[in-house]
Biopython code that builds the backbone (N, CA, C, O; Angstrom):
import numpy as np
from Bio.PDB.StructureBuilder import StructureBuilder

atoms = [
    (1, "UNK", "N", (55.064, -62.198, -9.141)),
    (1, "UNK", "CA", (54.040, -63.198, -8.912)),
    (1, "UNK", "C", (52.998, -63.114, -10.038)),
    (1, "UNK", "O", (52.529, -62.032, -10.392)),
    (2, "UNK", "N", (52.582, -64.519, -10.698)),
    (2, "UNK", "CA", (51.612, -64.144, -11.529)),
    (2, "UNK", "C", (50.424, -64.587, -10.960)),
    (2, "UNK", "O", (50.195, -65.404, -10.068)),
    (3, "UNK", "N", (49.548, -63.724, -11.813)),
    (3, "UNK", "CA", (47.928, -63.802, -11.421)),
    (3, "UNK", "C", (47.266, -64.846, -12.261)),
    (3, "UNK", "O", (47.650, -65.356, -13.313)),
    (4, "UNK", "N", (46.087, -65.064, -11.496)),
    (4, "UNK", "CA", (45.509, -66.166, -12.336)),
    (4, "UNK", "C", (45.338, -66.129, -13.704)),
    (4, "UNK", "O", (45.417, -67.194, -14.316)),
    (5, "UNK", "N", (45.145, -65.222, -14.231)),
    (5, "UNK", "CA", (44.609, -65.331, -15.659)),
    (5, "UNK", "C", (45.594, -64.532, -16.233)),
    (5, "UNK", "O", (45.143, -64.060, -17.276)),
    (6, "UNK", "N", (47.088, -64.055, -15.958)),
    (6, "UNK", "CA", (47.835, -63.768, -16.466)),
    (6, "UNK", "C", (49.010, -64.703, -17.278)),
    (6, "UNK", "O", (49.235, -65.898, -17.092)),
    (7, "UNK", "N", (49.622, -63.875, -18.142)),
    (7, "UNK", "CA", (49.775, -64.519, -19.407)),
    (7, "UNK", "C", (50.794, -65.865, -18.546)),
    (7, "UNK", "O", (50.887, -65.697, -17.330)),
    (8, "UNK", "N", (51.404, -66.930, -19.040)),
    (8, "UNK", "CA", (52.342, -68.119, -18.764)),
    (8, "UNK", "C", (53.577, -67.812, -19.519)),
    (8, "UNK", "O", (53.397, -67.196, -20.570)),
    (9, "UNK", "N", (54.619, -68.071, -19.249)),
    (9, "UNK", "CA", (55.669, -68.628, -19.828)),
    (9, "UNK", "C", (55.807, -68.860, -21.069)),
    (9, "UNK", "O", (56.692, -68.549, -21.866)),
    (10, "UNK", "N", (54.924, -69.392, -21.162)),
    (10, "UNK", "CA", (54.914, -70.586, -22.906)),
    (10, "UNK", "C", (54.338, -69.436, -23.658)),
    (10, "UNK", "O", (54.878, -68.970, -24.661)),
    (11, "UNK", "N", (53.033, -68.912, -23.056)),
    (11, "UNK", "CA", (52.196, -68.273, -23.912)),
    (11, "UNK", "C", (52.599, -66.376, -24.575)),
    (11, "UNK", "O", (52.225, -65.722, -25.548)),
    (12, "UNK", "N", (53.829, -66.033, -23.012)),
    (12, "UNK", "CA", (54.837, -65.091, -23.333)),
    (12, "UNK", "C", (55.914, -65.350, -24.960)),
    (12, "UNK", "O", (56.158, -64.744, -26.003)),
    (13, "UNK", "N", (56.204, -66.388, -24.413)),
    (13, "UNK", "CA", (57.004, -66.631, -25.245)),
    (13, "UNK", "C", (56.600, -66.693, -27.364)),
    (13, "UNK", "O", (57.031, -66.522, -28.504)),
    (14, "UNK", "N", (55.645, -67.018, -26.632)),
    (14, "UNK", "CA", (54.792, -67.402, -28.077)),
    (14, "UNK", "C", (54.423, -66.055, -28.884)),
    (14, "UNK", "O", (54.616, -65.910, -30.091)),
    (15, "UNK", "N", (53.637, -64.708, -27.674)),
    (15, "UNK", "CA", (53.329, -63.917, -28.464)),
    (15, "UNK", "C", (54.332, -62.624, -28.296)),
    (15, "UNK", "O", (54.161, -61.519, -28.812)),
    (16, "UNK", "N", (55.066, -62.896, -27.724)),
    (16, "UNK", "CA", (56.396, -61.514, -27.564)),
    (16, "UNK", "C", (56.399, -61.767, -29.140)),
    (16, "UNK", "O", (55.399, -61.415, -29.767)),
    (17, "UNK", "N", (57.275, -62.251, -29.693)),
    (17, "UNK", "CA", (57.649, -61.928, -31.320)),
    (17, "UNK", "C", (56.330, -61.723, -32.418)),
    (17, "UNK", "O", (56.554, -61.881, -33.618)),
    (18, "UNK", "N", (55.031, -61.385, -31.971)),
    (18, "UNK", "CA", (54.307, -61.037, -32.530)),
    (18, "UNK", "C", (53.996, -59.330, -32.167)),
    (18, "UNK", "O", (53.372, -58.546, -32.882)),
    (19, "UNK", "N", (54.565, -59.083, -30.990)),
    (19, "UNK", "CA", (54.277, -57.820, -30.597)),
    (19, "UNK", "C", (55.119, -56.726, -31.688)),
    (19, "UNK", "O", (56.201, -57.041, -32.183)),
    (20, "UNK", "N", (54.392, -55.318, -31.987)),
    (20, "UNK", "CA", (55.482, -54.165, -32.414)),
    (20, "UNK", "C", (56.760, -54.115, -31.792)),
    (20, "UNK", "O", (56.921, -55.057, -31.016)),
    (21, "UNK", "N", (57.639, -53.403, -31.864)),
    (21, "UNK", "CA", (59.250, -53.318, -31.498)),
    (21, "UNK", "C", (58.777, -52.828, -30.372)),
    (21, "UNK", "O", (57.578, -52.668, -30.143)),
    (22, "UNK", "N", (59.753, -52.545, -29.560)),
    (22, "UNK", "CA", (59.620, -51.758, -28.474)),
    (22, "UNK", "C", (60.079, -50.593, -28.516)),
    (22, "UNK", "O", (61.110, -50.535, -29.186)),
    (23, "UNK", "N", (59.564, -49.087, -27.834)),
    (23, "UNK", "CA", (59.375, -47.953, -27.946)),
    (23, "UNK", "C", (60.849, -47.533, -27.179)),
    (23, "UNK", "O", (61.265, -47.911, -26.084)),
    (24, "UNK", "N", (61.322, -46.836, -27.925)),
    (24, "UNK", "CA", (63.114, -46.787, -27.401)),
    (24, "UNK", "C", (62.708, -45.853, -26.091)),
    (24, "UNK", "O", (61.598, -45.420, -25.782)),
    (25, "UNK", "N", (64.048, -45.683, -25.394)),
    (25, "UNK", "CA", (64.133, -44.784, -24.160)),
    (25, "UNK", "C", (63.805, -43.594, -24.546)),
    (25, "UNK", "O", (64.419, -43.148, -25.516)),
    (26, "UNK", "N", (62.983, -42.933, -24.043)),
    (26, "UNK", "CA", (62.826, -41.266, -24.256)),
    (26, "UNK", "C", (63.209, -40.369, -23.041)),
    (26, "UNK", "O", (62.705, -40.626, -21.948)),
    (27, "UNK", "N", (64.027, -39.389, -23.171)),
    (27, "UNK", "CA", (64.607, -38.353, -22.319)),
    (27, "UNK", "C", (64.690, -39.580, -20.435)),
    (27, "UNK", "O", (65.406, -40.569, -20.278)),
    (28, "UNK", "N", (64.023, -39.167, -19.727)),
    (28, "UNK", "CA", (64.184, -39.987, -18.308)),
    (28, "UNK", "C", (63.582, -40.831, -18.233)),
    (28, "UNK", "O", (63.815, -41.498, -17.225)),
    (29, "UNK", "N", (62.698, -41.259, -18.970)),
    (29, "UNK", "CA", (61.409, -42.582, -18.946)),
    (29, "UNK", "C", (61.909, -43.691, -19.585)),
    (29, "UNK", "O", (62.347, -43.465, -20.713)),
    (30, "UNK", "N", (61.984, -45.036, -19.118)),
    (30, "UNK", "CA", (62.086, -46.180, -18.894)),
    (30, "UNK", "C", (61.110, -46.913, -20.155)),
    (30, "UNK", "O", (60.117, -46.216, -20.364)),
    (31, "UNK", "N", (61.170, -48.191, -21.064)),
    (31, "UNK", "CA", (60.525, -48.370, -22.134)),
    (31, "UNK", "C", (59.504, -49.146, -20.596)),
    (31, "UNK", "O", (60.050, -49.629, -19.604)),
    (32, "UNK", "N", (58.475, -49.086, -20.745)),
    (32, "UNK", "CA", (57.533, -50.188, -19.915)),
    (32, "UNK", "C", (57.685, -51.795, -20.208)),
    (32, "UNK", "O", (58.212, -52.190, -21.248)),
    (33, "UNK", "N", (57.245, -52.573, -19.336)),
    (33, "UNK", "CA", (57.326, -53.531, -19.303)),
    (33, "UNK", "C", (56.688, -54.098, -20.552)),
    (33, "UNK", "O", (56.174, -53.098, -21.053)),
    (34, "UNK", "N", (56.455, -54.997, -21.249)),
    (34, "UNK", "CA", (55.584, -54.884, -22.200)),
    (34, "UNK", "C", (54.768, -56.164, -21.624)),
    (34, "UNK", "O", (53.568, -56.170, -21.348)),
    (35, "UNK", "N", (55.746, -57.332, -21.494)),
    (35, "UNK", "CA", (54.351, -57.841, -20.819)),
    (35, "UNK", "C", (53.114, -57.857, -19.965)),
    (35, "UNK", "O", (51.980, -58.334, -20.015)),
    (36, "UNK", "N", (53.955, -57.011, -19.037)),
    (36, "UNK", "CA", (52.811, -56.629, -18.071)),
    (36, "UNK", "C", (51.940, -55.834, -18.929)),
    (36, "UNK", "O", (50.728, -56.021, -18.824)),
    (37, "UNK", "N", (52.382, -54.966, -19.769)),
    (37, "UNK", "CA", (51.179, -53.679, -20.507)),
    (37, "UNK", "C", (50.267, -54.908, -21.336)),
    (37, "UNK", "O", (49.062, -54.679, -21.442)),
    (38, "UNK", "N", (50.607, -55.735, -21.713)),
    (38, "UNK", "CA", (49.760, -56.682, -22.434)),
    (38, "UNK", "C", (48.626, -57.533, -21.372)),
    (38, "UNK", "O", (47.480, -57.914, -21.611)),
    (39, "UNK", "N", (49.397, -57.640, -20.215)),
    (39, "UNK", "CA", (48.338, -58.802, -19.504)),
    (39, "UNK", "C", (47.170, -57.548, -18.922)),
    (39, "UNK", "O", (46.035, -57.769, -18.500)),
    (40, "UNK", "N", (47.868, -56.185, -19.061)),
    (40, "UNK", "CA", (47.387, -55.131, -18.422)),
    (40, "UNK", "C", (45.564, -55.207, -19.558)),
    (40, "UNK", "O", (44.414, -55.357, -19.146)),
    (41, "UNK", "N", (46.101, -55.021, -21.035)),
    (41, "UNK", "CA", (45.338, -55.139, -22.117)),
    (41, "UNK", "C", (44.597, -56.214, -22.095)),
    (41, "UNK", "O", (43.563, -56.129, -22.756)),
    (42, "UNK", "N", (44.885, -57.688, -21.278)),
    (42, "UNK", "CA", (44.155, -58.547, -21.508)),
    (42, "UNK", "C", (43.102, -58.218, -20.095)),
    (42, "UNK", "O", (41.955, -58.650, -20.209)),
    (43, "UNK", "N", (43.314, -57.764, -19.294)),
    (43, "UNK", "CA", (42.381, -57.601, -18.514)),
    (43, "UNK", "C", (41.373, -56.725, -18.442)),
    (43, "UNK", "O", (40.428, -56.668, -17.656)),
    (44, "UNK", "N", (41.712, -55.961, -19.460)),
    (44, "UNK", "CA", (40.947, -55.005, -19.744)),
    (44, "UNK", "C", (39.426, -55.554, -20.556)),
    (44, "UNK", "O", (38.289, -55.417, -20.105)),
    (45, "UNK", "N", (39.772, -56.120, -21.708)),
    (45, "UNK", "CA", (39.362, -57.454, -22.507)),
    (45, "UNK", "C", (38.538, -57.901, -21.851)),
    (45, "UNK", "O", (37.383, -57.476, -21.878)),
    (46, "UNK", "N", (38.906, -58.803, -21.155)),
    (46, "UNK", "CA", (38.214, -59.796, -20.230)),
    (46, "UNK", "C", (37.502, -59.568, -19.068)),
    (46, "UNK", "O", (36.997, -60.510, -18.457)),
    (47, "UNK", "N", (37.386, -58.197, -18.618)),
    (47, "UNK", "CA", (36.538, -57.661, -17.426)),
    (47, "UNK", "C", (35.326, -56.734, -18.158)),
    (47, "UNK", "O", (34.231, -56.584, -17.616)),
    (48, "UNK", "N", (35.681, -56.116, -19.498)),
    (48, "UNK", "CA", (34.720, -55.268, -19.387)),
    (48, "UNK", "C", (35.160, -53.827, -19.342)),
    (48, "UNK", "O", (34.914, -53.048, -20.263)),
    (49, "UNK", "N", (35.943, -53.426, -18.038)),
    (49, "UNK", "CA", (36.005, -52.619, -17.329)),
    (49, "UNK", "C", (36.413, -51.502, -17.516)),
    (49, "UNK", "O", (37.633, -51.652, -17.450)),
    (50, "UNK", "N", (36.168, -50.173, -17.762)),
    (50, "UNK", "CA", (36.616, -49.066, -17.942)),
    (50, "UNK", "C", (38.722, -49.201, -17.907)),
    (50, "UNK", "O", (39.430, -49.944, -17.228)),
    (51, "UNK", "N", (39.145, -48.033, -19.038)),
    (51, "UNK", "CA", (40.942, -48.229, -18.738)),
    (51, "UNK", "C", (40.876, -47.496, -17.075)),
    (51, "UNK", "O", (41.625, -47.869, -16.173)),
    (52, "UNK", "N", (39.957, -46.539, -16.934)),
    (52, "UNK", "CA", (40.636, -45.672, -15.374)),
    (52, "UNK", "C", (40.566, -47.009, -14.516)),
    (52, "UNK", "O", (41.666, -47.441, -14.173)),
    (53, "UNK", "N", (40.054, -47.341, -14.332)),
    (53, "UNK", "CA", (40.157, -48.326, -12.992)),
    (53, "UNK", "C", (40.830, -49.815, -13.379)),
    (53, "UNK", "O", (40.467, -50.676, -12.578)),
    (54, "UNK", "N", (41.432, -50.146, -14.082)),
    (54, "UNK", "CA", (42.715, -51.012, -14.304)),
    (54, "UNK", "C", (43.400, -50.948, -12.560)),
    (54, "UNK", "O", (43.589, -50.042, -11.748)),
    (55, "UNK", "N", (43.547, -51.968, -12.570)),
    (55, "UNK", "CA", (44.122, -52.205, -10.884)),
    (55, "UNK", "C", (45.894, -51.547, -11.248)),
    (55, "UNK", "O", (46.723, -51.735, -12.139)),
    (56, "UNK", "N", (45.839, -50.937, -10.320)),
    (56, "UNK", "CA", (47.618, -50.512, -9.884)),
    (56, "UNK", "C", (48.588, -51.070, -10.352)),
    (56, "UNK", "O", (49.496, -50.497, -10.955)),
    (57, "UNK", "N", (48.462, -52.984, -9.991)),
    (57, "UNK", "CA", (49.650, -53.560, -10.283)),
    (57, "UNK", "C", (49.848, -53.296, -11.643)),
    (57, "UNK", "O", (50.886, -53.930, -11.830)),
    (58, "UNK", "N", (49.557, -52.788, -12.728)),
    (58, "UNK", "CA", (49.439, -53.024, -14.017)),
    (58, "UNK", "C", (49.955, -51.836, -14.793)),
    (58, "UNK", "O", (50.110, -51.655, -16.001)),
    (59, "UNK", "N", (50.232, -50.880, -13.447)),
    (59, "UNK", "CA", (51.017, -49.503, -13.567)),
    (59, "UNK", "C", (49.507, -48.867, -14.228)),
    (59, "UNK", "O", (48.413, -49.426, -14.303)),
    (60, "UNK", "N", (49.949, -47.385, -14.696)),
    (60, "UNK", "CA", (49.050, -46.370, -15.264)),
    (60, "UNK", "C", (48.241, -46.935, -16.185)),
    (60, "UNK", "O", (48.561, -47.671, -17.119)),
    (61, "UNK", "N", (47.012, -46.488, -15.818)),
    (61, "UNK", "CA", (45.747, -46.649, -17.225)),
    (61, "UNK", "C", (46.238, -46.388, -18.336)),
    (61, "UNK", "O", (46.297, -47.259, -19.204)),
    (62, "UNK", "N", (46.691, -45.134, -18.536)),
    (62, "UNK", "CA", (47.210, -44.415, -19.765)),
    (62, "UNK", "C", (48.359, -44.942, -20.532)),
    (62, "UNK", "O", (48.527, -44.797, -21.743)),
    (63, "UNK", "N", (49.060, -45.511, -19.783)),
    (63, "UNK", "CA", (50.377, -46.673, -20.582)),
    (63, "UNK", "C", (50.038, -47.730, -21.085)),
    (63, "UNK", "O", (50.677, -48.359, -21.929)),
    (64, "UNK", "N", (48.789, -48.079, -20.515)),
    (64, "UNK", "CA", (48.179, -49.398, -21.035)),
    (64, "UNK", "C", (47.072, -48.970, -22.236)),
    (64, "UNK", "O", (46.736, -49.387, -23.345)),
    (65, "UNK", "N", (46.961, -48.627, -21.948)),
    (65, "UNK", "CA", (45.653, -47.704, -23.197)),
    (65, "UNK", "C", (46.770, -47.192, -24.429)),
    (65, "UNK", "O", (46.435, -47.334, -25.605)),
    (66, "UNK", "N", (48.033, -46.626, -24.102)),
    (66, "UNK", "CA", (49.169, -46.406, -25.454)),
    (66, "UNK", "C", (49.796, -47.801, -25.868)),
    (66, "UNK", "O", (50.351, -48.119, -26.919)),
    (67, "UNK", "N", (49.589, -48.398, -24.941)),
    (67, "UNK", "CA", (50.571, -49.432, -25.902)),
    (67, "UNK", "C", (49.146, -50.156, -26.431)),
    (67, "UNK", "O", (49.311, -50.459, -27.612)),
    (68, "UNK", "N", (47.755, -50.551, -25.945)),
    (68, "UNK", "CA", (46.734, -50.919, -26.831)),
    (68, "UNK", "C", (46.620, -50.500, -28.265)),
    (68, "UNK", "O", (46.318, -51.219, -29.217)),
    (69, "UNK", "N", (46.842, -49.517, -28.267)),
    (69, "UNK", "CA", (46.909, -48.823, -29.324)),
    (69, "UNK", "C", (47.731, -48.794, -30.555)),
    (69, "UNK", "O", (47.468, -48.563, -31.735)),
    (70, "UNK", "N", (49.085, -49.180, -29.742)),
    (70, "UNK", "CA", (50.466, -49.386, -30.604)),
    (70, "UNK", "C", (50.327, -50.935, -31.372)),
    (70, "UNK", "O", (50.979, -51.433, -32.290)),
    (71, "UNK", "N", (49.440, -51.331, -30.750)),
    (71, "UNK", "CA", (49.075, -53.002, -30.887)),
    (71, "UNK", "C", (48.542, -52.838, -32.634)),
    (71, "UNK", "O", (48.152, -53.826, -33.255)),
]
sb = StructureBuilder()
sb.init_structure("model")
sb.init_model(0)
sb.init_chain("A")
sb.init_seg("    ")
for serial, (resi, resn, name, xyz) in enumerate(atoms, 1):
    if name == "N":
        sb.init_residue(resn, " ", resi, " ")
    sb.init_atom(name, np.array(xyz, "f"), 0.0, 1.0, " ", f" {name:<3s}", serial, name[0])
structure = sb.get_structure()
């Protein structure tokens, strides 16, 4: 389900091929979603708000704060 101010279709589409590669599989961990880590980054942006308190759906602070970074 998307959220209001999360990214669209069109606008996925548009900036996926601007993003870095994606971070290969390491030992048992899964590459993250990347869009979500991005809408994760845009909310971050747009609230203000400290990375610890990033809402849940958006998975770990700290995944979102590494891939900011990778940006």
């Amino acid at each position: 389900m998307r959220r209001r101010y999360e990214l669209t279709d069109e606008e996925w589409n548009v900036l996926e091929p601007l993003l870095p590669p994606a971070r290969k599989k390491q030992g048992e961990r899964s590459p993250k979603d990347r869009r979500q880590m991005l809408n994760a980054v845009l909310w971050v942006a747009r609230t203000g708000a400290p990375w610890r308190v990033l809402p849940s759906h958006y998975g770990p602070w700290s995944s979102a704060y590494s891939f900011f970074w990778r940006l």
